[in-house]
Biopython code that builds the backbone (N, CA, C, O; Angstrom):
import numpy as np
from Bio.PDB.StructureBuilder import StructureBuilder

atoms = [
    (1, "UNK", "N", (72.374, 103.444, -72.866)),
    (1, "UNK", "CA", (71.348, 103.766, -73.817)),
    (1, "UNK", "C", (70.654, 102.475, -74.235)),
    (1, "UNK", "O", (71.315, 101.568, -74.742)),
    (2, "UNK", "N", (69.658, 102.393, -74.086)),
    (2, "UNK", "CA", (68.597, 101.124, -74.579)),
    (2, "UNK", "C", (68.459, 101.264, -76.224)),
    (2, "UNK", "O", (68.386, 102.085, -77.137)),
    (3, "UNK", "N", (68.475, 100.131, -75.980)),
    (3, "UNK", "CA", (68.501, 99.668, -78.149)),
    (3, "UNK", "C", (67.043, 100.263, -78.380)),
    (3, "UNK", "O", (66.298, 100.561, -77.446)),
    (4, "UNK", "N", (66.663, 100.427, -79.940)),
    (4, "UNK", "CA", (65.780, 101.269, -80.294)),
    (4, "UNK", "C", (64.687, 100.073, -80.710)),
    (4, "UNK", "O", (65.162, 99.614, -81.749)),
    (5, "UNK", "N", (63.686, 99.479, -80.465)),
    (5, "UNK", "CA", (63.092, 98.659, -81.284)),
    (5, "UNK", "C", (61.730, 99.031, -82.103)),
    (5, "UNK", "O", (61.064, 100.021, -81.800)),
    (6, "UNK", "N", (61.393, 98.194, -83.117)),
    (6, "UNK", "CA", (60.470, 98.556, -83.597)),
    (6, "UNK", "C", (58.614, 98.522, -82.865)),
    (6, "UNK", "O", (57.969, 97.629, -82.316)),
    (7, "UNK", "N", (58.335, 99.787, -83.180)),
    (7, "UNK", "CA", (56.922, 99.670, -82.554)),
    (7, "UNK", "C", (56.230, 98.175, -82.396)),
    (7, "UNK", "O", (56.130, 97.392, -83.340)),
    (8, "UNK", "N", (55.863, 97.961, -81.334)),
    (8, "UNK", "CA", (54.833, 96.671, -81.123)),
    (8, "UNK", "C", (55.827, 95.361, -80.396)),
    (8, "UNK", "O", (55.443, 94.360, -79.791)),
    (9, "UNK", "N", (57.315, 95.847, -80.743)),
    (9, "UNK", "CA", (57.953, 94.862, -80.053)),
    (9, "UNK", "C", (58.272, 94.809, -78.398)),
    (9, "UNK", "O", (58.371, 95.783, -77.652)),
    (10, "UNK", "N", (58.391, 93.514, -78.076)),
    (10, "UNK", "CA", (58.810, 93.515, -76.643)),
    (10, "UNK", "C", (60.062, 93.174, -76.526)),
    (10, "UNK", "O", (60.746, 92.347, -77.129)),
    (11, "UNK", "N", (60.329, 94.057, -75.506)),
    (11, "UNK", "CA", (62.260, 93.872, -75.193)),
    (11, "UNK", "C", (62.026, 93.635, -73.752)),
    (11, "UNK", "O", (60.942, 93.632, -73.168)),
    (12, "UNK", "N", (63.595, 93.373, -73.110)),
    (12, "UNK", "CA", (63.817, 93.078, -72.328)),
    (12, "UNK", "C", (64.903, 93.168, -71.328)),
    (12, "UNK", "O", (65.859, 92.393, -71.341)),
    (13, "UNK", "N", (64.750, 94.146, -70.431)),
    (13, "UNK", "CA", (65.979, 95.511, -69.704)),
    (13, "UNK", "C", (65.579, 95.247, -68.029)),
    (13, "UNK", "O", (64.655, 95.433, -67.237)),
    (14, "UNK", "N", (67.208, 94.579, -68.110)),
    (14, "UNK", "CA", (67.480, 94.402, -66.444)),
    (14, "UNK", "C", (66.396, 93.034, -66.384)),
    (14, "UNK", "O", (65.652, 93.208, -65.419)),
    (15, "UNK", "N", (66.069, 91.737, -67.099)),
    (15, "UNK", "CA", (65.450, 90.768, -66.615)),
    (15, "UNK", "C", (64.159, 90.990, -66.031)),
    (15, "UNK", "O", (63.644, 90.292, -65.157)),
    (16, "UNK", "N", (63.676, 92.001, -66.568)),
    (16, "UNK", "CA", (62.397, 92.845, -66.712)),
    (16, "UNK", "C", (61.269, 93.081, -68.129)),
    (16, "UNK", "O", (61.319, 93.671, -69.209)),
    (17, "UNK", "N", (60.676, 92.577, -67.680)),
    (17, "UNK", "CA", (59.341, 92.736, -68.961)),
    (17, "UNK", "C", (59.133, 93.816, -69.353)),
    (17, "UNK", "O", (58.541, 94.441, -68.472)),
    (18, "UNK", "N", (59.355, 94.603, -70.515)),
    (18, "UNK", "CA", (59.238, 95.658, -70.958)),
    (18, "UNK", "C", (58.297, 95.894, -72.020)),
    (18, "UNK", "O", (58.775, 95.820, -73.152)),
    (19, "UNK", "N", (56.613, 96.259, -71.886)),
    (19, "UNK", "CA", (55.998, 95.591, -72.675)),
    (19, "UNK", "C", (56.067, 96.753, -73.620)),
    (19, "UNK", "O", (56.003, 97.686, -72.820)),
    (20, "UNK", "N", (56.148, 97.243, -74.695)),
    (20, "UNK", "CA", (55.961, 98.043, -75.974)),
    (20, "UNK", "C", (55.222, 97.894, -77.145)),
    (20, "UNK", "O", (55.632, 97.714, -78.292)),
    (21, "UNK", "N", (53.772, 98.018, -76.607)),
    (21, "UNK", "CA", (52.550, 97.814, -77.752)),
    (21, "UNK", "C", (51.596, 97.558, -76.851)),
    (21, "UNK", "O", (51.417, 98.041, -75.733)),
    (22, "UNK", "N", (50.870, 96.571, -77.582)),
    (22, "UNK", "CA", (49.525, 96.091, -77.486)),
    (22, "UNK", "C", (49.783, 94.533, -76.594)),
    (22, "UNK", "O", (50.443, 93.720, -77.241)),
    (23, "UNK", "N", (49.465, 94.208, -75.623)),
    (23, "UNK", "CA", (49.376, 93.331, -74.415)),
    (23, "UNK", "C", (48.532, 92.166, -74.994)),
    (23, "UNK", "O", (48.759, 91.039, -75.433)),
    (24, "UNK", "N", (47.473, 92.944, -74.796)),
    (24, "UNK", "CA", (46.265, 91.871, -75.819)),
    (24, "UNK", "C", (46.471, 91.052, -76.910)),
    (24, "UNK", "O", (46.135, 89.882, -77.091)),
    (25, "UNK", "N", (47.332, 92.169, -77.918)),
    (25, "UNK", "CA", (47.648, 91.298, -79.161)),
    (25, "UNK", "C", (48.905, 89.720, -78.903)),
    (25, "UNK", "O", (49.103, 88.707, -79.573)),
    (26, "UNK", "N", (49.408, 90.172, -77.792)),
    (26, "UNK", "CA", (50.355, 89.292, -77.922)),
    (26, "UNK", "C", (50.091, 88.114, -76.690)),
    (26, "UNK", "O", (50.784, 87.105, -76.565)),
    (27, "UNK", "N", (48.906, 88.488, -75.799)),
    (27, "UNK", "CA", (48.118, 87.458, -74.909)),
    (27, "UNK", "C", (46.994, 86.950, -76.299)),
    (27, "UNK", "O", (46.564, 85.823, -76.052)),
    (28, "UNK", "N", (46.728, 87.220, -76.954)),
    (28, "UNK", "CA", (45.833, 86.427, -78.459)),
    (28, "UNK", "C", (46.740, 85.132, -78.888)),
    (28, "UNK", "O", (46.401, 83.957, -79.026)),
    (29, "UNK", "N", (48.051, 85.783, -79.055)),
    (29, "UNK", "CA", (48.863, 84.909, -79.830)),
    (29, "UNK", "C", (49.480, 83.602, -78.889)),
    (29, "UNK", "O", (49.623, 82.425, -79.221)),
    (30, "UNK", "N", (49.698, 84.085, -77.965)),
    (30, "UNK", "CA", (50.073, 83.009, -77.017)),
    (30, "UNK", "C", (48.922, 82.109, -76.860)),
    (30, "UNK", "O", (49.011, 80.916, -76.572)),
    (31, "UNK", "N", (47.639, 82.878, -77.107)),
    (31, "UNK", "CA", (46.177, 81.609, -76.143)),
    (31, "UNK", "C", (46.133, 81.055, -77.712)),
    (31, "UNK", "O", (45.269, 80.181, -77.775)),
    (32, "UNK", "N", (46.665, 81.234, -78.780)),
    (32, "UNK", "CA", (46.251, 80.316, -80.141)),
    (32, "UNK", "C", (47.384, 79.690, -80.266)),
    (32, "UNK", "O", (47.487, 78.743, -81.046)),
    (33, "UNK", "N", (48.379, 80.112, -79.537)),
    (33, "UNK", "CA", (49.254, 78.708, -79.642)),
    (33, "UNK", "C", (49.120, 77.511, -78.374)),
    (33, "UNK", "O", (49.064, 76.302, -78.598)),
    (34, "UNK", "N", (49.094, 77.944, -77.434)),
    (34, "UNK", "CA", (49.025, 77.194, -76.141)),
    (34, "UNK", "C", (47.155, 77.318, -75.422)),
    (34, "UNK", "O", (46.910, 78.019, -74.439)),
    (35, "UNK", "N", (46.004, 76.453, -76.203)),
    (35, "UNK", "CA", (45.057, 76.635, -75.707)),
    (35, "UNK", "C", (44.607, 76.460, -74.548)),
    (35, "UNK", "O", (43.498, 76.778, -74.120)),
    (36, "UNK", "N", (45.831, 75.726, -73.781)),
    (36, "UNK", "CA", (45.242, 75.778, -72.545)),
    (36, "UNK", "C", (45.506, 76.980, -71.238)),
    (36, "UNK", "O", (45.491, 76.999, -70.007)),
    (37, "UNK", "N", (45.752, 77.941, -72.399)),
    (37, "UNK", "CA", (45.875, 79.349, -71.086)),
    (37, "UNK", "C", (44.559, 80.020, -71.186)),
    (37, "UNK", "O", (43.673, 80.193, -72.023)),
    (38, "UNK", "N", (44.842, 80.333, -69.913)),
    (38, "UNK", "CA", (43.507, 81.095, -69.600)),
    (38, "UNK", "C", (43.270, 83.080, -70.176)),
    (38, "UNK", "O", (43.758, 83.337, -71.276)),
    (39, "UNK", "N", (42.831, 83.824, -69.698)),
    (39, "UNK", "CA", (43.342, 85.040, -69.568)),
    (39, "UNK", "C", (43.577, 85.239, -68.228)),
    (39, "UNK", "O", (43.643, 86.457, -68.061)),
    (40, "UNK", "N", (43.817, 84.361, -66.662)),
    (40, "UNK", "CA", (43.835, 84.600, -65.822)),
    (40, "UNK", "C", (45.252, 84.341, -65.779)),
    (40, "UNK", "O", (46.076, 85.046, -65.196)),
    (41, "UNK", "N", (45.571, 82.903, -66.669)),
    (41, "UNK", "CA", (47.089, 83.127, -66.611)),
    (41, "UNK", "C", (48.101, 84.098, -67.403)),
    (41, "UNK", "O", (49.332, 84.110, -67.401)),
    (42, "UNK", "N", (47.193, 84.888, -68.063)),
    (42, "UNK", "CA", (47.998, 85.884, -68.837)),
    (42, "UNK", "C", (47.564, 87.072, -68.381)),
    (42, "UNK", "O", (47.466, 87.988, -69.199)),
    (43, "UNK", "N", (47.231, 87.295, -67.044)),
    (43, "UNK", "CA", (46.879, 88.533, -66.802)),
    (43, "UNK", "C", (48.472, 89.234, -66.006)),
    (43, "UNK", "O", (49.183, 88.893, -65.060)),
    (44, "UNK", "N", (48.481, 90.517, -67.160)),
    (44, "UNK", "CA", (50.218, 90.824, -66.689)),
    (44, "UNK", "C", (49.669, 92.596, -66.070)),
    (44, "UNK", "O", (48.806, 93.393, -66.438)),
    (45, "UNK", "N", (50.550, 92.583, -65.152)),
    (45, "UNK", "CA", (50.581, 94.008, -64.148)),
    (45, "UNK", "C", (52.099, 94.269, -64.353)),
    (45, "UNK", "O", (53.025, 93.458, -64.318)),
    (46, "UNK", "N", (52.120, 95.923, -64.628)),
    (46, "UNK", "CA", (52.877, 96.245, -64.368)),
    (46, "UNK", "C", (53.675, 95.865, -63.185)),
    (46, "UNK", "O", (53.157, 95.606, -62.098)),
    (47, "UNK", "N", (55.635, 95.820, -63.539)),
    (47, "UNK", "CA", (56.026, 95.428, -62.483)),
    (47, "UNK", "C", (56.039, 94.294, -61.760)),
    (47, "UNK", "O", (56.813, 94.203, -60.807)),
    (48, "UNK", "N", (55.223, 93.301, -62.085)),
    (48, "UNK", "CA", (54.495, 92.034, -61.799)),
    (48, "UNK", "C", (54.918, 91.064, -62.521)),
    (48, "UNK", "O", (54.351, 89.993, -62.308)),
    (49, "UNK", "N", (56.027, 91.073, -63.601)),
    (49, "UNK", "CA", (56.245, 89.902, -64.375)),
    (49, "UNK", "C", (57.323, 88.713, -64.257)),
    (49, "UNK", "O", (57.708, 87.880, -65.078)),
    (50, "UNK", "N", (57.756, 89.027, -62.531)),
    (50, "UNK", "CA", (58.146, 87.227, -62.304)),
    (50, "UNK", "C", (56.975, 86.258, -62.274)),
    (50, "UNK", "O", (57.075, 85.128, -62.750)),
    (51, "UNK", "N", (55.434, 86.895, -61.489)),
    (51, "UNK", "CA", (54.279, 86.439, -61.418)),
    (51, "UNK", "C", (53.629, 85.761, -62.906)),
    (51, "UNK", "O", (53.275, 84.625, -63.223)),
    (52, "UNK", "N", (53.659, 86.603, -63.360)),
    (52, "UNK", "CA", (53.374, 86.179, -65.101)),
    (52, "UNK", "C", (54.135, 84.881, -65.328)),
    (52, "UNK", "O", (53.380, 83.914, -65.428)),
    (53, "UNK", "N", (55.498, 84.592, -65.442)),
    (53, "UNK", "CA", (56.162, 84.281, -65.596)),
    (53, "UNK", "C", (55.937, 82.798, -65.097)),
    (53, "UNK", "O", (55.830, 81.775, -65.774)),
    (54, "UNK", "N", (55.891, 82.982, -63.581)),
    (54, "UNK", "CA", (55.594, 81.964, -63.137)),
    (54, "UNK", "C", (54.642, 80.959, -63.325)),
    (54, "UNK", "O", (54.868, 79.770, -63.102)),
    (55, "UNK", "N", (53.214, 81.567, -63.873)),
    (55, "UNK", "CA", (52.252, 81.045, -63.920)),
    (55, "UNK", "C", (52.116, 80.160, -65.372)),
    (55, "UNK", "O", (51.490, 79.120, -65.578)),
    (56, "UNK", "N", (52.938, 80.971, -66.286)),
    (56, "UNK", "CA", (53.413, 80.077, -67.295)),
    (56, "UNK", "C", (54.352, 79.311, -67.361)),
    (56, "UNK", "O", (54.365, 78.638, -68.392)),
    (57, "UNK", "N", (55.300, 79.110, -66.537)),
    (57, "UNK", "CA", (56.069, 78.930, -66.117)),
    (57, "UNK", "C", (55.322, 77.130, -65.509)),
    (57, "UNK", "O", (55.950, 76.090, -65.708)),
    (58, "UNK", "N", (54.526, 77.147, -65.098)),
    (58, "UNK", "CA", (53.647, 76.164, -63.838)),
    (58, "UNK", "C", (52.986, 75.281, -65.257)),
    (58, "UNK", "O", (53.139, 74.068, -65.404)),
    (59, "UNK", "N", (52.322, 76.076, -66.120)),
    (59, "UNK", "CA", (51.061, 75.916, -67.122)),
    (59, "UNK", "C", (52.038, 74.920, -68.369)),
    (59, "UNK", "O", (51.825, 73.740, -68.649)),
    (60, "UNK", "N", (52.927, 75.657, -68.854)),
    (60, "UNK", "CA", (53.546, 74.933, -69.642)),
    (60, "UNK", "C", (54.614, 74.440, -69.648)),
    (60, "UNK", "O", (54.925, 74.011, -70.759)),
    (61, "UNK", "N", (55.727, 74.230, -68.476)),
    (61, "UNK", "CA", (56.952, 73.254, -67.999)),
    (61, "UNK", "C", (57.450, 73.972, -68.701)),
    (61, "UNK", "O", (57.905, 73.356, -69.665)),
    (62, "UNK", "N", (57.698, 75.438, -68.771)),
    (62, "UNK", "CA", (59.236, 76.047, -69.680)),
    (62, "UNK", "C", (59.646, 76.314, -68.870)),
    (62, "UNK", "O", (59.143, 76.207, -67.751)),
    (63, "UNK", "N", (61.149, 76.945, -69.247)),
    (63, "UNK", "CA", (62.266, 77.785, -68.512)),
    (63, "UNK", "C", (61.650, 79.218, -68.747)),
    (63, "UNK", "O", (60.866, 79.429, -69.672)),
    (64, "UNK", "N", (62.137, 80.400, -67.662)),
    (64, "UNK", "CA", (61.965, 81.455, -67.769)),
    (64, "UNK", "C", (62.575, 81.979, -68.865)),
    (64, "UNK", "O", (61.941, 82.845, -69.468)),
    (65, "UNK", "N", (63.770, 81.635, -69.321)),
    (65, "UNK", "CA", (64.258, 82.102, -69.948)),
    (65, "UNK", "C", (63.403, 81.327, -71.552)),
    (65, "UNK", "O", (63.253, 82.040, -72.544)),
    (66, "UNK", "N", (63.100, 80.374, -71.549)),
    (66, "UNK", "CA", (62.500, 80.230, -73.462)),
    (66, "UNK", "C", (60.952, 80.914, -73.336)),
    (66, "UNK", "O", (60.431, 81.523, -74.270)),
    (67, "UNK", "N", (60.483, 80.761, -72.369)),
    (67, "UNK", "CA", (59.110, 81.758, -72.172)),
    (67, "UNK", "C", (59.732, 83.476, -72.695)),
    (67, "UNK", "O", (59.226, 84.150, -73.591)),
    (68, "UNK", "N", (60.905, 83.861, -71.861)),
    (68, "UNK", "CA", (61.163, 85.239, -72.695)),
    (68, "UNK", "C", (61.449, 85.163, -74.331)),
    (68, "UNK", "O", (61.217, 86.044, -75.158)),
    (69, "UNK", "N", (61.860, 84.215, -74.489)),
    (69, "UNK", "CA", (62.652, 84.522, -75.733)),
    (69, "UNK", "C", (61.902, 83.608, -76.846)),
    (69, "UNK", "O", (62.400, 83.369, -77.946)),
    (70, "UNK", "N", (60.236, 82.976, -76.275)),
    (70, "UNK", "CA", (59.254, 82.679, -77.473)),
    (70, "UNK", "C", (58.342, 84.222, -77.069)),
    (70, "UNK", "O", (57.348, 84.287, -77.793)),
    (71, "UNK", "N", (58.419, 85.087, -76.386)),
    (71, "UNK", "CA", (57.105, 86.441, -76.315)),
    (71, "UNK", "C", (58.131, 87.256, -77.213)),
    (71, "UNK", "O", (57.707, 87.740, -78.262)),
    (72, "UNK", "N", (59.199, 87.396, -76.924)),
    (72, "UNK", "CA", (60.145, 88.313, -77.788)),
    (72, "UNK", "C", (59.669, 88.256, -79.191)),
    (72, "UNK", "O", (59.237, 89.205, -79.846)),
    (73, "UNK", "N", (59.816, 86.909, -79.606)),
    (73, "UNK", "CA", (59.764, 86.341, -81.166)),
    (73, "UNK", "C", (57.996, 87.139, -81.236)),
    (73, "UNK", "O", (57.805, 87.793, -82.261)),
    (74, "UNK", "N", (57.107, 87.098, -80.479)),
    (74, "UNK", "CA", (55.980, 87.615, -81.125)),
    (74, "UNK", "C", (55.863, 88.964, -81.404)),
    (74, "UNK", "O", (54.859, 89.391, -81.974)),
]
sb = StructureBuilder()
sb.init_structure("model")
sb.init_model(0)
sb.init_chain("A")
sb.init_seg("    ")
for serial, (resi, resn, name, xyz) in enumerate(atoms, 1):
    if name == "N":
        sb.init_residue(resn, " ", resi, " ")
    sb.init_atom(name, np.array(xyz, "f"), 0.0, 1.0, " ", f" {name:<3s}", serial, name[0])
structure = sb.get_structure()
């Protein structure tokens, strides 16, 4: 059984992006903290989010894992 979270949050099941809300709102928050993303590097597809990942991953020298767990926090 998957934990219950609150509307708008993003979780994260099987090392999989599980987006729950608004995409936009939380590609806003990332481009006002880190101005040098594009929306090309935040363009997320279903299913597609080692790609995502990566590209931030390239953009700002994180680990996959603190990239999940600073989008979580938004």
């Amino acid at each position: 059984m998957r934990p219950i979270r609150p509307r708008g949050a993003i979780g994260f099941v099987m090392n999989k992006l599980e987006l729950k809300g608004n995409w936009n709102e939380v590609k806003g928050k990332l481009k006002q903290k880190y101005s040098q993303l594009t929306d090309d590097d935040l363009t997320f597809a279903e299913g597609k989010d080692d790609e995502l990942f990566g590209r931030l991953q390239k953009k700002l020298g994180k680990t996959k894992e603190d990239l999940r767990a600073e989008i979580e926090k938004l």
